[in-house]
C-alpha positions as CSV (number, residue, x, y, z in Angstrom):
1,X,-42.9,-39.0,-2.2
2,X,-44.4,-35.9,-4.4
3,X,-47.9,-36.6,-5.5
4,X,-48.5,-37.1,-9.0
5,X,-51.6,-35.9,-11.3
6,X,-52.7,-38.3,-14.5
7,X,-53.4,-34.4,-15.9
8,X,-50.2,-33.7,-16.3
9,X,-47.6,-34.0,-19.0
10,X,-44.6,-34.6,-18.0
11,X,-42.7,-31.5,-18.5
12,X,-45.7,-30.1,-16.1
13,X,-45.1,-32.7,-13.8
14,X,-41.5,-31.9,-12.9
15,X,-42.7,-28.4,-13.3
16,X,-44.8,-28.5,-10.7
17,X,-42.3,-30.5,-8.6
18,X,-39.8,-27.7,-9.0
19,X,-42.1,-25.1,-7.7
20,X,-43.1,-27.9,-4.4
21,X,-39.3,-28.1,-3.6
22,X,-39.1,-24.6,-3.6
23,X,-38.9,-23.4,-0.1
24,X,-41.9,-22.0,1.7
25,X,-40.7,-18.4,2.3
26,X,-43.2,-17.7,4.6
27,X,-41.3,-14.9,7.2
28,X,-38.7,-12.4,5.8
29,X,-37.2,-9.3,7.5
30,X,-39.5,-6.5,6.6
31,X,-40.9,-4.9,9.6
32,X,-44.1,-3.8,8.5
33,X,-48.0,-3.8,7.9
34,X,-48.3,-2.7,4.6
35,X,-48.7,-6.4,3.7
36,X,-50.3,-7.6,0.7
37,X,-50.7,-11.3,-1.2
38,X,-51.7,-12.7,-4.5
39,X,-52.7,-16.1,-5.4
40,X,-50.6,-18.0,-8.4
41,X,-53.3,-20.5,-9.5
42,X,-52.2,-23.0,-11.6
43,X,-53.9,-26.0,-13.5
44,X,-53.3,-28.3,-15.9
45,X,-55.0,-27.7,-19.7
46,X,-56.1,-30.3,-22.0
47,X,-52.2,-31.0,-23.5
48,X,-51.9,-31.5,-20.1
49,X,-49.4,-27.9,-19.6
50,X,-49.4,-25.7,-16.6
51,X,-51.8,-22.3,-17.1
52,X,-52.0,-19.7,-15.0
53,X,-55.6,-18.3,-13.8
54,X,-55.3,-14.6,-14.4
55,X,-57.9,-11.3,-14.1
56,X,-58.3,-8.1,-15.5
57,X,-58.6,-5.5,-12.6
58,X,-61.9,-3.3,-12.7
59,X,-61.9,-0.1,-14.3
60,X,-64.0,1.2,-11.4
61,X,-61.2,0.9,-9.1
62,X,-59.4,3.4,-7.8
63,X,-55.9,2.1,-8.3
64,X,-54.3,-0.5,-11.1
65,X,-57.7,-0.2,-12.9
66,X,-57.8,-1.8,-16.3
67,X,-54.1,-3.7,-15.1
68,X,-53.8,-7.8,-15.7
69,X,-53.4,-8.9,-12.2
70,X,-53.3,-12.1,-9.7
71,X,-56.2,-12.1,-7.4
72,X,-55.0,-11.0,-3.9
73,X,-55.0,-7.9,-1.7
74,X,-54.6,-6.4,1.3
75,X,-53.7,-8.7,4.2
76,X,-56.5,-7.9,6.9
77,X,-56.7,-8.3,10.4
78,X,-59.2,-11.6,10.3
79,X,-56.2,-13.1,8.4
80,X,-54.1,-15.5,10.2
81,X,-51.2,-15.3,7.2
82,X,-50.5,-13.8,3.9
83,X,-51.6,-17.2,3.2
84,X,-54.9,-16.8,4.2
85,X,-55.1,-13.5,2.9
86,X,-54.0,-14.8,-0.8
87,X,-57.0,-17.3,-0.3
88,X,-59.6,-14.8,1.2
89,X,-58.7,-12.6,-1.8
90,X,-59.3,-15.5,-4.4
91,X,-62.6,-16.5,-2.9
92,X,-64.0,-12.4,-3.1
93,X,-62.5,-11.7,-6.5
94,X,-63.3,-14.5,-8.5
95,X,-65.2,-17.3,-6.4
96,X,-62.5,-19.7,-6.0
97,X,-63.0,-22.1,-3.5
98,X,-60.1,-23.2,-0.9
99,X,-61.3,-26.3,-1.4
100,X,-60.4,-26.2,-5.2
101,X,-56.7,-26.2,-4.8
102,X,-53.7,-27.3,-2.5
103,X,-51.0,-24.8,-1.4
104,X,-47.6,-25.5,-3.4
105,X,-45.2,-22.6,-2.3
106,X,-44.4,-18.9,-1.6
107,X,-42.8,-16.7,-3.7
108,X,-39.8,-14.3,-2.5
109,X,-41.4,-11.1,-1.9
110,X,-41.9,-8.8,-4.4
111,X,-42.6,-4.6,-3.9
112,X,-45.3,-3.1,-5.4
113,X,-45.7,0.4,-6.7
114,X,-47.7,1.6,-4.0
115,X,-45.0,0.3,-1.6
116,X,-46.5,-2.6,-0.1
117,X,-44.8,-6.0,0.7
118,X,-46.1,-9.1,-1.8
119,X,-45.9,-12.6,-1.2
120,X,-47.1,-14.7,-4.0
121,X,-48.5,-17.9,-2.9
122,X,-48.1,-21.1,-5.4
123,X,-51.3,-22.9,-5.6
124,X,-52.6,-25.8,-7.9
125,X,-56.5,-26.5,-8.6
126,X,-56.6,-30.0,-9.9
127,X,-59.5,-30.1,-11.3
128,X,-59.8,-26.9,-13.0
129,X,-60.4,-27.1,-16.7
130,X,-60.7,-24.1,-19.6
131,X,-64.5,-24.8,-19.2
132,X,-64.9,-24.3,-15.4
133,X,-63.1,-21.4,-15.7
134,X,-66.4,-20.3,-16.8
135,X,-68.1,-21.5,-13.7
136,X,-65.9,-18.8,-11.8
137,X,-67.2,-15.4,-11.0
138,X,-65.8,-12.2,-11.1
139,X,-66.7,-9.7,-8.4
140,X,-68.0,-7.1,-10.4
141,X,-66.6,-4.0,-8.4
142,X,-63.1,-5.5,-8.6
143,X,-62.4,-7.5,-11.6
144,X,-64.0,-7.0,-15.2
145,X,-62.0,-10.6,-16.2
146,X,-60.9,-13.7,-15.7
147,X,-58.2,-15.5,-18.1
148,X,-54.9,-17.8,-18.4
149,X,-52.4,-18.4,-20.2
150,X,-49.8,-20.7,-20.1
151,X,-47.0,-20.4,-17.5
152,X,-44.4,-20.7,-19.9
153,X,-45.3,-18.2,-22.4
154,X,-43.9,-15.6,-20.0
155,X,-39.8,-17.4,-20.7
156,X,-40.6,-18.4,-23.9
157,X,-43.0,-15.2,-25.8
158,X,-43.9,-15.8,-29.5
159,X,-41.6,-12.9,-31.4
160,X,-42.7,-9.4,-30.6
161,X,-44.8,-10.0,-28.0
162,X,-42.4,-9.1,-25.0
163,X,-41.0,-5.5,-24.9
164,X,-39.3,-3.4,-21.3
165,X,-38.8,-0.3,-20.0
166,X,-35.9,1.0,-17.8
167,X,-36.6,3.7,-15.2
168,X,-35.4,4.9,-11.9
169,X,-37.3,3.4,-9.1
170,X,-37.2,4.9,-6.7
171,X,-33.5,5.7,-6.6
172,X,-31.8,3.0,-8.6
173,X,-31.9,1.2,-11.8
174,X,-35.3,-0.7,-12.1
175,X,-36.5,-3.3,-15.4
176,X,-40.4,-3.3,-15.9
177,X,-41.0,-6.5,-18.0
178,X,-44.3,-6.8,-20.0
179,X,-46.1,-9.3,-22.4
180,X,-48.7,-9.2,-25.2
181,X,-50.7,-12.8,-24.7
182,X,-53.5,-13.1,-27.2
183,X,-57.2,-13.1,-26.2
184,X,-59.1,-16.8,-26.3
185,X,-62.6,-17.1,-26.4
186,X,-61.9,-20.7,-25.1
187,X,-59.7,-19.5,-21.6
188,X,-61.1,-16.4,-20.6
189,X,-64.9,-15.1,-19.5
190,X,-65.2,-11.4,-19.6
191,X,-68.5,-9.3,-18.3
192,X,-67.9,-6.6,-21.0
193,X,-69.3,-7.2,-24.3
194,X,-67.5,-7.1,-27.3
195,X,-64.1,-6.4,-25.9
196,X,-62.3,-9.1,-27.5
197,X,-62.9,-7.1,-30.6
198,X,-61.5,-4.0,-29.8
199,X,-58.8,-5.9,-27.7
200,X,-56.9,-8.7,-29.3
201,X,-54.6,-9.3,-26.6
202,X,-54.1,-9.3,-22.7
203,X,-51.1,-7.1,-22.0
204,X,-49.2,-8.3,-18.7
205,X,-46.6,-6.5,-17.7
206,X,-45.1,-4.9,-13.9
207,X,-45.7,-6.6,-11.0
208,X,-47.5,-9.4,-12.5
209,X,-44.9,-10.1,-14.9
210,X,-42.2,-10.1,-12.5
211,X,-43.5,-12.4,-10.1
212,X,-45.1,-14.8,-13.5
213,X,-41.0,-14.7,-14.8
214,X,-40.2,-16.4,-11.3
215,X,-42.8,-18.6,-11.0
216,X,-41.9,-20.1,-14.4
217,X,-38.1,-20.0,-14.1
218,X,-38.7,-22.0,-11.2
219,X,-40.5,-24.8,-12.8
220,X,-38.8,-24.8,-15.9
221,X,-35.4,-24.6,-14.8
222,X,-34.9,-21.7,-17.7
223,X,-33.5,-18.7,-18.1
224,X,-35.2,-16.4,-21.1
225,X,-33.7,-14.6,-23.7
226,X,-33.8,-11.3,-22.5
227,X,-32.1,-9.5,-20.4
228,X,-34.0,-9.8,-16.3
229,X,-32.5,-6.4,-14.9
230,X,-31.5,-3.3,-16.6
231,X,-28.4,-1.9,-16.6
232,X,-27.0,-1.3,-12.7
233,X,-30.0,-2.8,-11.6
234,X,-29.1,-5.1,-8.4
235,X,-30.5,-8.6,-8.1
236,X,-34.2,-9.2,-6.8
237,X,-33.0,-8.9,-2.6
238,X,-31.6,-5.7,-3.3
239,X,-33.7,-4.0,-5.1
240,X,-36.4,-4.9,-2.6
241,X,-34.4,-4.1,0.6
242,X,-33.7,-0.6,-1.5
243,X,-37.7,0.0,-1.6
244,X,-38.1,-1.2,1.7
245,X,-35.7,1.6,3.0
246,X,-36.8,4.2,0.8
247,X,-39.8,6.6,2.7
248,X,-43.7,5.7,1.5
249,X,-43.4,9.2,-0.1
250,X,-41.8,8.0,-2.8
251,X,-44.9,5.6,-3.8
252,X,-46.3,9.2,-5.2
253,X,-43.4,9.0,-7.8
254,X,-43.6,5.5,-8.9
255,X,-47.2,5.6,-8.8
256,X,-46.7,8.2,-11.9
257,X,-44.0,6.1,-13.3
258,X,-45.3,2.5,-13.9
């Protein structure tokens, strides 16, 4: 029997369900150590609907800076899975404890622009609130923020706040979704001043998006709106196997392209 939480709404419930049915993906074919995780933090809010613990990436960094982004990273050789390396990640970037949250399911893979092999790990902190996100801390060298949002928002956007682009990655057809989410004094801590007023919104979009529109099609059982792959595009497997078997050189055109 599926464990309940009294924090929960319904709808959340048999979200959450959903994304615990989902299969554990935790080996695929791709023969390779360019491995990387990200952690999908979930928790319930006080109407009791599923949020999703987000950061903003330092701007000191040398790649992605400035992007909204899971916590995760590199998979290193202490790790004994992508699982632990989702966790180790979490626990570096933001303080998150292990302890905080219970494993609910891997992702499919996803690709990212610098050609490394994702695998999103499901997690749900039941007793993380809007205020003790505050209690979490960001690594200063890697993240400059820490914010959610609800999962939903990414299948259901208020008007005008979801926009794509369609480009050639790297040799086919490829859809890079992206979201405007406003900024909330009451959901997000942030270690530079005053940015909320030059900055009235989070923008989410690449990767992140991609891998937030799965995790919330999932649970919800929906399909958005809009279109999920541009024109020619194939489906999620083969786009990835496409990447896969494209040469690492081509990460110095995407890497100009997203």
């Amino acid at each position: 029997m599926l464990p309940t939480y009294p924090q929960l709404n319904q709808r959340a419930q048999e979200a959450l369900n959903r994304l615990r049915n989902h299969p554990l993906e935790l080996k695929d074919a791709y023969q390779t150590d360019r491995r990387s995780a990200v952690l999908v933090a979930l928790f319930a809010n006080n109407d009791g609907d599923l949020e999703v613990i987000l950061t903003l990436r330092s701007m000191a960094l040398r790649t992605n800076a400035g992007d909204v982004a899971f916590p995760g990273g590199k998979k290193d050789p202490v790790d004994n899975d992508l699982i632990a390396t989702a966790k180790r990640e979490a626990m570096e970037e933001i303080l998150l404890q292990p302890s905080d949250y219970e494993v609910i399911s891997v992702l499919g893979r996803a690709i990212s622009k610098h050609m490394f092999v994702v695998t999103p790990v499901v997690v749900f902190c039941p007793n993380m609130t809007h205020e003790k996100i505050a209690s979490l801390r960001p690594n200063p060298g890697e993240v400059d923020a820490i914010f959610s949002m609800p999962l939903d928002y990414v299948i259901r956007p208020d008007p005008g706040t979801y926009r794509h682009q369609d480009i050639q990655w790297p040799e086919a057809p490829f859809r890079i979704h992206g979201f405007q989410y406003p900024v909330q004094k009451n959901s997000s801590i942030d270690v530079r001043e005053a940015k909320e007023s030059v900055l009235p919104y989070w923008t989410i979009y690449g990767m992140t998006a991609s891998i937030l529109i799965e995790a919330a099609m999932i649970a919800f059982d929906y399909t958005p709106e809009y279109s999920l792959y541009a024109p020619g595009q194939s489906g999620d497997e083969g786009t990835i196997a496409l990447w896969y078997n494209t040469t690492l050189s081509s990460s110095d055109l995407v890497r100009n392209r997203l």
